[in-house]
C-alpha positions as CSV (number, residue, x, y, z in Angstrom):
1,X,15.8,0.2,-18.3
2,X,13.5,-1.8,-16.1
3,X,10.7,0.3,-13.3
4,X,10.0,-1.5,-9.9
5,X,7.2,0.6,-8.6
6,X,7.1,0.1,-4.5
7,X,3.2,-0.6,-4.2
8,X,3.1,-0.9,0.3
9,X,1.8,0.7,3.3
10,X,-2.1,1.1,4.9
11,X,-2.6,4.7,4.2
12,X,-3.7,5.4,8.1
13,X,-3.5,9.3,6.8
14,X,-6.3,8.6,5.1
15,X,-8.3,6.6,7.0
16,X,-11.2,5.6,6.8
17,X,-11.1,5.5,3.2
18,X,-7.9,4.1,3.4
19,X,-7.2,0.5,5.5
20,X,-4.6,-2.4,4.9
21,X,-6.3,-4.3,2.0
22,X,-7.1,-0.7,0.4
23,X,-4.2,1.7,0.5
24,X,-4.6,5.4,-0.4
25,X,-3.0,5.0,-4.0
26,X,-6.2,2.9,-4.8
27,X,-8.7,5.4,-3.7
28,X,-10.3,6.5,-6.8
29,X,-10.6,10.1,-5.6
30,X,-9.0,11.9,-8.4
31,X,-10.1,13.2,-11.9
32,X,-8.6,12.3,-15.3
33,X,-9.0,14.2,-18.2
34,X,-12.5,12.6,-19.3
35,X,-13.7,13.6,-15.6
36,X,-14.4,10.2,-14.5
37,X,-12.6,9.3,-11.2
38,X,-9.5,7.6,-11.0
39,X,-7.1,6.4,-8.2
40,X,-3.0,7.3,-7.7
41,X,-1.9,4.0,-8.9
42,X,-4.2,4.3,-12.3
43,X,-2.8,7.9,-12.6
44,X,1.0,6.8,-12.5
45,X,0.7,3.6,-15.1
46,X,-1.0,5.6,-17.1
47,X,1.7,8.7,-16.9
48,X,3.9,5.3,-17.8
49,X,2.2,4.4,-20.5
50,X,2.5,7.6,-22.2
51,X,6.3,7.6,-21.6
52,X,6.6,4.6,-23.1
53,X,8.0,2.7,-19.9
54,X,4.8,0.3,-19.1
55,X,6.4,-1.9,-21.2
56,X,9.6,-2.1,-18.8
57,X,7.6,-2.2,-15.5
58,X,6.8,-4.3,-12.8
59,X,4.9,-3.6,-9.7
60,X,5.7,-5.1,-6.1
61,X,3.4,-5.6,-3.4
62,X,2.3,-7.5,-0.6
63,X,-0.3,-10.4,-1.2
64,X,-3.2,-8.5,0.9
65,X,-2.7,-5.6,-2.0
66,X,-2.5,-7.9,-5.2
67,X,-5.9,-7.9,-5.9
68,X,-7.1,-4.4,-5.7
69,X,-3.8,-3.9,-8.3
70,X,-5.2,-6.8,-11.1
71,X,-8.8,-4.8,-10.3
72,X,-7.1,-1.7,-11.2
73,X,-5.1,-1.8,-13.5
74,X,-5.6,-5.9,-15.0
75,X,-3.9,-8.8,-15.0
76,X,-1.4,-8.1,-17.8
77,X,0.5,-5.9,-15.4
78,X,3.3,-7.9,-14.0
79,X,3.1,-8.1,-10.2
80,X,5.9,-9.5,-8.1
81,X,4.2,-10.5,-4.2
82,X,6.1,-10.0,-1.1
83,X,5.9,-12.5,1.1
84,X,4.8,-10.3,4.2
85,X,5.2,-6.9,4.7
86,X,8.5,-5.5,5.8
87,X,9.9,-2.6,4.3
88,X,12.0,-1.0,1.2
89,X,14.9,-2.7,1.6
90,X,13.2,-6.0,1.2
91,X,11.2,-5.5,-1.1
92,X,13.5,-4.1,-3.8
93,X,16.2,-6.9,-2.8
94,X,13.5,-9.0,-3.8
95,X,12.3,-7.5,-7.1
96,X,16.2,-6.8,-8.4
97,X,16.6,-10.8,-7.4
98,X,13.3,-11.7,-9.7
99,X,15.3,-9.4,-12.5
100,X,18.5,-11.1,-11.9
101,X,17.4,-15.0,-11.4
102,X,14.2,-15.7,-13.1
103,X,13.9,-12.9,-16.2
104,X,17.8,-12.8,-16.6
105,X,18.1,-9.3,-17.0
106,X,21.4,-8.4,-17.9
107,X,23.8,-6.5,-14.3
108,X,24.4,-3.4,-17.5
109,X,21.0,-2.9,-16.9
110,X,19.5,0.2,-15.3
111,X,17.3,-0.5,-12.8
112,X,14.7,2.2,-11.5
113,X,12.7,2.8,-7.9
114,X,9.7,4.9,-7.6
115,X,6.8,4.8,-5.2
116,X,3.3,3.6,-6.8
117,X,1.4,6.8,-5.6
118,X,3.6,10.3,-6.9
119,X,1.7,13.0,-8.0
120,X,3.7,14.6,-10.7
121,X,3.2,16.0,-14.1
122,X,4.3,13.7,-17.0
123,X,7.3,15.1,-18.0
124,X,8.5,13.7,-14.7
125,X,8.5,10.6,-16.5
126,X,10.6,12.0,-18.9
127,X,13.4,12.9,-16.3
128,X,13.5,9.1,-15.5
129,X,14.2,8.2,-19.0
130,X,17.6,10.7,-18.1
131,X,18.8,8.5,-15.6
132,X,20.0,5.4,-17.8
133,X,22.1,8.5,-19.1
134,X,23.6,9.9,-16.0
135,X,24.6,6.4,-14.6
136,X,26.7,5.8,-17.9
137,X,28.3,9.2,-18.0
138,X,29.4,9.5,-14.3
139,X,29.7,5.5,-13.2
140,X,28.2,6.6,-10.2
141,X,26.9,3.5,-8.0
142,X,23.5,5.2,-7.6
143,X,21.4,7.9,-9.2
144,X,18.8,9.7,-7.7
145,X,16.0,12.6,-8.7
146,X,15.5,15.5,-6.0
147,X,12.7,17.9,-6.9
148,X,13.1,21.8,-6.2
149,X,11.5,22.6,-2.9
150,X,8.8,24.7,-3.0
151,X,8.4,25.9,1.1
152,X,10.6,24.7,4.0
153,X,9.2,21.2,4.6
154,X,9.4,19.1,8.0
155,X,7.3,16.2,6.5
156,X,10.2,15.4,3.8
157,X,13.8,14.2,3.7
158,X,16.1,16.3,1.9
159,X,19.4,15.7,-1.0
160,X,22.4,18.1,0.0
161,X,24.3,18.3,-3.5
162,X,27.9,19.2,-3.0
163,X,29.2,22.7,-3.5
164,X,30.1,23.8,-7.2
165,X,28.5,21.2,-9.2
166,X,27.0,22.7,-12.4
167,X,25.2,20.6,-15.5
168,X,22.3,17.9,-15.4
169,X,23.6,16.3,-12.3
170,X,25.2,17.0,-9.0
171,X,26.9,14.8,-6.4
172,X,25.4,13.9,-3.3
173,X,27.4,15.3,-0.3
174,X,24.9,14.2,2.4
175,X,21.0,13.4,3.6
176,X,18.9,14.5,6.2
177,X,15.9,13.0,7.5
178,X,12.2,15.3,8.2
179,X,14.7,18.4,9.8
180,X,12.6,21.0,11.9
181,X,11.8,24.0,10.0
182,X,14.7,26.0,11.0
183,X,16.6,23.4,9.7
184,X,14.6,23.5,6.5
185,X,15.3,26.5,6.0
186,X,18.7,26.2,6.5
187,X,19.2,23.5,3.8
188,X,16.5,25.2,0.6
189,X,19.4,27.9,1.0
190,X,22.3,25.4,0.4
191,X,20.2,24.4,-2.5
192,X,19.0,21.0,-0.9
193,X,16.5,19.1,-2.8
194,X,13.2,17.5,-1.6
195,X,14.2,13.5,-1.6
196,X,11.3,12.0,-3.4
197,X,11.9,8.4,-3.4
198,X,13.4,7.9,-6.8
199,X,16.5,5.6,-7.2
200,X,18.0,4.1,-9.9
201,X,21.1,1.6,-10.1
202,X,23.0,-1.2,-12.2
203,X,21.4,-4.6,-11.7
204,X,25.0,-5.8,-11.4
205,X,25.6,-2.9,-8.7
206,X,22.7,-4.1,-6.5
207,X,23.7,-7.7,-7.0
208,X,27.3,-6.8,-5.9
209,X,25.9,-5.6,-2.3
210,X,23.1,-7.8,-1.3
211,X,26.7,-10.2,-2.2
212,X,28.6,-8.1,0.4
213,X,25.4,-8.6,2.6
214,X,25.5,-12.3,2.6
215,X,22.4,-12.4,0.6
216,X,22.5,-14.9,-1.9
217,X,20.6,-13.8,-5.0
218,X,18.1,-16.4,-6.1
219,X,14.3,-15.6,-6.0
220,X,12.7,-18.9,-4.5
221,X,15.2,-18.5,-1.9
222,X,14.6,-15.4,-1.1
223,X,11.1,-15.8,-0.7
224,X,11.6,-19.1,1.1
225,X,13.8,-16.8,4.2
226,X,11.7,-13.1,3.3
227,X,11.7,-12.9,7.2
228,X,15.2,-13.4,7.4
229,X,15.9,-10.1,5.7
230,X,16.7,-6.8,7.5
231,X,13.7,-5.1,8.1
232,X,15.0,-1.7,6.7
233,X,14.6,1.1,4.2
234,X,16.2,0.9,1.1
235,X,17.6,4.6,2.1
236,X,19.4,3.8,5.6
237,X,20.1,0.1,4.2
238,X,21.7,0.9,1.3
239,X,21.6,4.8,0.1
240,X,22.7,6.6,2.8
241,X,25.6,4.0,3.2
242,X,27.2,4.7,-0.5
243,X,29.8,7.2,-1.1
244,X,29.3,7.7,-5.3
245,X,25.5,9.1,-5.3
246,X,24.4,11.7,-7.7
247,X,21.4,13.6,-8.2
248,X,19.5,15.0,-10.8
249,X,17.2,17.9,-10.0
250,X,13.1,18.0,-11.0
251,X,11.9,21.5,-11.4
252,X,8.0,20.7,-11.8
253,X,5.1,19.7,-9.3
254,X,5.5,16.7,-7.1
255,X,3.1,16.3,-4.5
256,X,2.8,13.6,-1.7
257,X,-0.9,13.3,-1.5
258,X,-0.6,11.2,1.8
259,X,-2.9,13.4,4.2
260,X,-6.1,14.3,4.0
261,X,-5.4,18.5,3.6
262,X,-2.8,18.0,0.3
263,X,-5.5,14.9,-1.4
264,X,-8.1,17.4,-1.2
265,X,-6.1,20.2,-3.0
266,X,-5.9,17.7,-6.4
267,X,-9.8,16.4,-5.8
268,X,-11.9,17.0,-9.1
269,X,-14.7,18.0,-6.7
270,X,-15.7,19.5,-3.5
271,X,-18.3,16.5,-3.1
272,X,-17.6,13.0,-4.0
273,X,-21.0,10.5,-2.6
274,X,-24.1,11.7,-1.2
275,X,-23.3,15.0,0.6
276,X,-24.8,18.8,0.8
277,X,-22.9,21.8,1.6
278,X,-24.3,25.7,2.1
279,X,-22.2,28.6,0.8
280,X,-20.5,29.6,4.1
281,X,-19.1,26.6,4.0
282,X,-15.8,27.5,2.6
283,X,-12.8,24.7,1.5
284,X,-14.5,21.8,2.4
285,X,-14.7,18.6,1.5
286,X,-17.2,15.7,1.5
287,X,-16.1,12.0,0.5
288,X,-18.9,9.9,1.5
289,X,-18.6,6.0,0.1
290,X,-22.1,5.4,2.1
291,X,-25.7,5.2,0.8
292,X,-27.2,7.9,3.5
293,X,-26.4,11.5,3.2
294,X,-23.5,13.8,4.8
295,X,-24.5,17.7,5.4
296,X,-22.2,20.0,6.1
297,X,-23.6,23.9,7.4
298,X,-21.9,26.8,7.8
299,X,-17.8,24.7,8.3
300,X,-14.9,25.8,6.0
301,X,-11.7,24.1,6.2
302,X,-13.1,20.7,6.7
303,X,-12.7,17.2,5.5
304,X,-15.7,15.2,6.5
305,X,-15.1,11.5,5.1
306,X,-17.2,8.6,5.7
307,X,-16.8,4.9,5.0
308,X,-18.1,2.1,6.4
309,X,-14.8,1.7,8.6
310,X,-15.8,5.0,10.2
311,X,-16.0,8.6,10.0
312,X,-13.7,11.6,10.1
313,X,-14.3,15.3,10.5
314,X,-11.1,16.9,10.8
315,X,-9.8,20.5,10.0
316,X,-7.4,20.1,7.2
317,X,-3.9,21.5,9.1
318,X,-4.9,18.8,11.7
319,X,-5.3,16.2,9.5
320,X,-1.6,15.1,9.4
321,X,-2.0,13.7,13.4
322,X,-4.4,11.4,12.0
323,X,-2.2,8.5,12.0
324,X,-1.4,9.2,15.7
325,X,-4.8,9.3,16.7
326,X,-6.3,6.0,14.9
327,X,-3.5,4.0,16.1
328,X,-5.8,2.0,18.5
329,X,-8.0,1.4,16.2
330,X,-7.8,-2.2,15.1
331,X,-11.1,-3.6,13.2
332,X,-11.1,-5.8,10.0
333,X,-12.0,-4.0,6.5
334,X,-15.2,-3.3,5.9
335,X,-14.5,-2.3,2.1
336,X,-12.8,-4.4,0.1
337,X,-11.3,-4.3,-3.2
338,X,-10.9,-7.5,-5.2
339,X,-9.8,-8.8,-8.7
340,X,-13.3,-9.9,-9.8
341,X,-15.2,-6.6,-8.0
342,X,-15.4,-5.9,-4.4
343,X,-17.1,-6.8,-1.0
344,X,-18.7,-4.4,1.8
345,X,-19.1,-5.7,5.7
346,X,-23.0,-4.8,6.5
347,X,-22.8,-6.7,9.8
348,X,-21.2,-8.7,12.3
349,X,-22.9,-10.8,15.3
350,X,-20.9,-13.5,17.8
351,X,-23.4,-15.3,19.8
352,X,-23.0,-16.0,23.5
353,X,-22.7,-20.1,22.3
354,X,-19.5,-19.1,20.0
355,X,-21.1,-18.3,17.1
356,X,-20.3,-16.1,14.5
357,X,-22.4,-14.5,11.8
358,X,-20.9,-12.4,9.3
359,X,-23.3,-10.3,6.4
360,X,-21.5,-8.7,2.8
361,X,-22.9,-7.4,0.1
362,X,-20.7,-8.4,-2.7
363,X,-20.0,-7.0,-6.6
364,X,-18.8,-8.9,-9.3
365,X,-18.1,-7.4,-12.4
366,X,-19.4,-8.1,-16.0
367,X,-17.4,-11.3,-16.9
368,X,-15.4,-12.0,-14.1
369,X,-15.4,-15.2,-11.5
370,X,-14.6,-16.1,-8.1
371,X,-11.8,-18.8,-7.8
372,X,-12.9,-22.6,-7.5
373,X,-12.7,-22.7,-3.8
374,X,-14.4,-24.0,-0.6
375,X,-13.9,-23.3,3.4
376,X,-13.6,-25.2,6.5
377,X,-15.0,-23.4,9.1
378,X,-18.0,-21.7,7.7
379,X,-21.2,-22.1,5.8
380,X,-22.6,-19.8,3.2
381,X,-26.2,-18.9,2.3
382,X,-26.1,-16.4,-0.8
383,X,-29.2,-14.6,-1.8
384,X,-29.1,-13.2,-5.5
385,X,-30.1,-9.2,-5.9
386,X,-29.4,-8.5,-9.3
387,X,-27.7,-9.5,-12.4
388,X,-26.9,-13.1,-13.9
389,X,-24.4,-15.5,-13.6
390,X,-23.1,-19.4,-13.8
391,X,-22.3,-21.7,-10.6
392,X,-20.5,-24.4,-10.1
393,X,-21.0,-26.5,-6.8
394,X,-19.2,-29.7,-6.0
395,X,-19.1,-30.3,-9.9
396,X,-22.8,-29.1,-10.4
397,X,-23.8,-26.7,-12.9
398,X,-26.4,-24.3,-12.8
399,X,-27.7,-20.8,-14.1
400,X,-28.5,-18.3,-11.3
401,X,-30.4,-15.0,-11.4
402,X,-31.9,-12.3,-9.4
403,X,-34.2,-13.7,-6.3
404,X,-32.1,-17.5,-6.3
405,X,-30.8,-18.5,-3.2
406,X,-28.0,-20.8,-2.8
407,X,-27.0,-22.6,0.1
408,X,-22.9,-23.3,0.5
409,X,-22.0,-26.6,3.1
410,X,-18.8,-25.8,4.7
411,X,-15.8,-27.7,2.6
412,X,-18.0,-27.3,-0.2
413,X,-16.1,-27.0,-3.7
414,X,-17.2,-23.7,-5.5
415,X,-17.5,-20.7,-7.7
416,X,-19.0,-18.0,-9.7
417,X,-18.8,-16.1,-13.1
418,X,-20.8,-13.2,-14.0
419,X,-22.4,-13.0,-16.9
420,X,-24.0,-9.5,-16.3
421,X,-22.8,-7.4,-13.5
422,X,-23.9,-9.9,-10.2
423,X,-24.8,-8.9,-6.4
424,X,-26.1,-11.2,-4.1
425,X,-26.0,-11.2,-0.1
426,X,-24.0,-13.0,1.6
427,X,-24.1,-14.5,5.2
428,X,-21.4,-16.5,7.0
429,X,-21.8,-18.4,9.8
430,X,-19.5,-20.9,11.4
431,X,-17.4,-21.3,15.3
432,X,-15.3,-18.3,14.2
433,X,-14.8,-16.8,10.9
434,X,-11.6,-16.0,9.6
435,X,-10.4,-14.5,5.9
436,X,-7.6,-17.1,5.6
437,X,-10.6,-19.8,5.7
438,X,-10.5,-19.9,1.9
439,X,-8.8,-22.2,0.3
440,X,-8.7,-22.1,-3.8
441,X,-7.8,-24.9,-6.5
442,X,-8.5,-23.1,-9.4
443,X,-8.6,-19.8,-10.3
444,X,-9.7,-18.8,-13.7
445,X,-13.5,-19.8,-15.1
446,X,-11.6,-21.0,-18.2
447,X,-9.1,-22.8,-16.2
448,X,-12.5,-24.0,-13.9
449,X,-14.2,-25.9,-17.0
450,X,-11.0,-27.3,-18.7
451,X,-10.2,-29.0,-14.9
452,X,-13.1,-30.4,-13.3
453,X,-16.0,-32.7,-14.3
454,X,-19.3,-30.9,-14.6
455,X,-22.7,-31.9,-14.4
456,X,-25.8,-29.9,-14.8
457,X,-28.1,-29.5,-12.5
């Protein structure tokens, strides 16, 4: 059995936490067992872990995402990149191709499709080992989990089993996309199950209808004409379109944590940052990522969240509309998450003569580097705050610490490795200043030293 985890999407329901370089399941806004925080993603390959399916496991994402994973969860994890962004469909054609072309995984092989961000107990994890099983007993072209509904749901698509089935799975008569409540109703009392986004299938299977598609199976190709592909759920691609689907039914919790009124529900605590609440302040909740404080008097009901992308103060029933309501807003990260630590924006300036001045503070962790790389369009003056660390500039070596400055010529050659846990300032300036004006040689220190001549300074 081999797990693709689907790792996409911006999280706009929780903006402004959330943005397109850090998605909600990277949000370290829940609690593990040692009460230290941790995000969806860490949650879920841990769960995998304990199952015993890590091992088997492979995550897919789109570049602007890879990072924040390898920060995460480390660079063991294997990671397959999307070319761009474009939807289910694509993405699993892709990782199922990478299975079948590069790693040779044999088309007996059951292949399995869950989101990155579930929240579910662990014996969830348990049900997908049951799948492998199901497949082999029924020859069924696809196998699905539907968990037990709870309430009449609009936000969810439901499974209608059909009528008389008893025993560990059912077959799928129909599906029906986010009905109105009525509706809702209508199918929890024909036993419909919540459709949670779990799928699982032969390689050989999969293979046999991206064949029927026209799609030729081999993974440089594919990522050579990604665009080319449908842009498409894997659902109305492929799911909907199949007449030998069963399901399995999950009895436990599942939760879609993807709004800010069913995250707060799993939150360890009522106040995460800086923030102050008084005792009529009932159900509230205070996520503040910024160094100034939040108060909150006499409001129950509330999310008050605060980022340096912005701030949200929204009554939790409302908070599903967010999406709707941000749509217009537009502005470039100013958190980032990255494989060495992370960035924050503290200002932006363009000058009436064209100029453009961009300020971060930047993090990089205890033992970790930035990639040998250099830029066209901008210079770089970095001021040291704290820590210590090794550079390497055009070939020249030095030792840096607290209070150095260091002055970066555009299309200068460069890079940094922490030694201790490094921040330094860092201001940009150039004719315009873009993200995509980085362009790297080398990325590991190791790999750094090994490759290039170095002098010391």
């Amino acid at each position: 059995m081999k797990i693709i985890l689907l790792s996409g999407g911006s999280g706009k329901r929780l903006w402004p936490l959330s943005n397109d370089s850090r998605s909600k399941q990277f949000l370290k806004v829940l609690k593990n067992e040692e009460g230290q925080a941790e995000s969806m993603v860490q949650r879920v390959w841990k769960q995998l872990s304990a199952a015993g399916l890590s091992q088997e496991a492979f995550i897919t994402t789109n570049r602007g995402q890879y990072e924040s994973i390898v920060s995460q969860l480390g660079p063991e994890v294997p990671v397959i990149i999307e070319p761009s962004s474009r939807d289910t469909f694509p993405a699993v054609s892709l990782a199922a191709t990478y299975l079948h072309s590069e790693l040779r995984v044999s088309g007996d092989e059951t292949i399995v499709i869950l989101p990155v961000d579930p929240y579910v107990e662990n014996e969830f994890y348990h049900k997908i080992k049951e799948l492998d099983f199901l497949l082999e007993r029924t020859k069924a072209h696809l196998a699905l989990i539907g968990v037990t509904p709870t309430f009449p749901s609009e936000k969810y698509g439901y499974i209608v089993p059909s009528l008389g089935q008893e025993g560990p799975y059912s077959w799928v008569d129909s599906f029906v996309e986010k009905p109105n409540m009525q509706k809702a109703e209508q199918l929890i009392s024909q036993n419909a199950l919540w459709n949670c986004g779990i799928f699982s299938f032969k390689l050989g299977t999969f293979m046999e209808i991206l064949e029927s598609k026209g799609i030729v199976a081999d993974f440089d190709l594919m990522k050579k004409n990604y665009s080319e592909l449908p842009k498409i759920s894997l659902d109305y691609e492929v799911v909907e379109k199949l007449s030998q689907v069963i399901v399995t039914e999950y009895k436990g919790t599942w939760k879609d944590l993807g709004t800010w009124n069913t995250l707060s529900e799993e939150m360890g605590n009522s106040i995460l940052g800086q923030g102050l609440m008084d005792e009529e302040s009932k159900n509230t909740h205070i996520v503040n990522e910024l160094e100034i404080p939040v108060v909150v008097l006499g409001c129950s009901n509330l999310v008050v969240a605060v980022s340096p992308d912005g701030v949200l103060v929204t009554e939790k029933s409302a908070s599903p509309k967010l999406k709707e309501i941000i749509k217009e807003i537009d502005g470039r990260p100013m958190f980032v998450e990255r494989r060495w630590g992370w960035y924050r924006v503290l200002d932006y300036v363009s000058y009436p003569d064209g100029k453009e001045v961009l300020t971060k503070r930047v993090h990089i962790n205890k033992g970790k580097n930035l990639s040998y790389h250099y830029h066209k369009c901008r210079t770089e003056v970095w001021s040291v705050l704290s820590g210590k660390g090794h550079l390497i500039l055009d070939g020249v070596y030095s030792t840096i610490q607290a209070g150095d400055i260091i002055n970066i010529p555009a299309g200068a050659v460069h890079s940094i490795y922490s030694e201790e846990e490094l921040e330094f300032i860092e201001i940009q300036k150039g004719p315009f200043i873009r993200e995509d004006d980085v362009y790297r040689l080398l990325m590991e220190w190791e790999e750094i030293i090994n490759n290039i001549q170095v002098s010391k300074l």
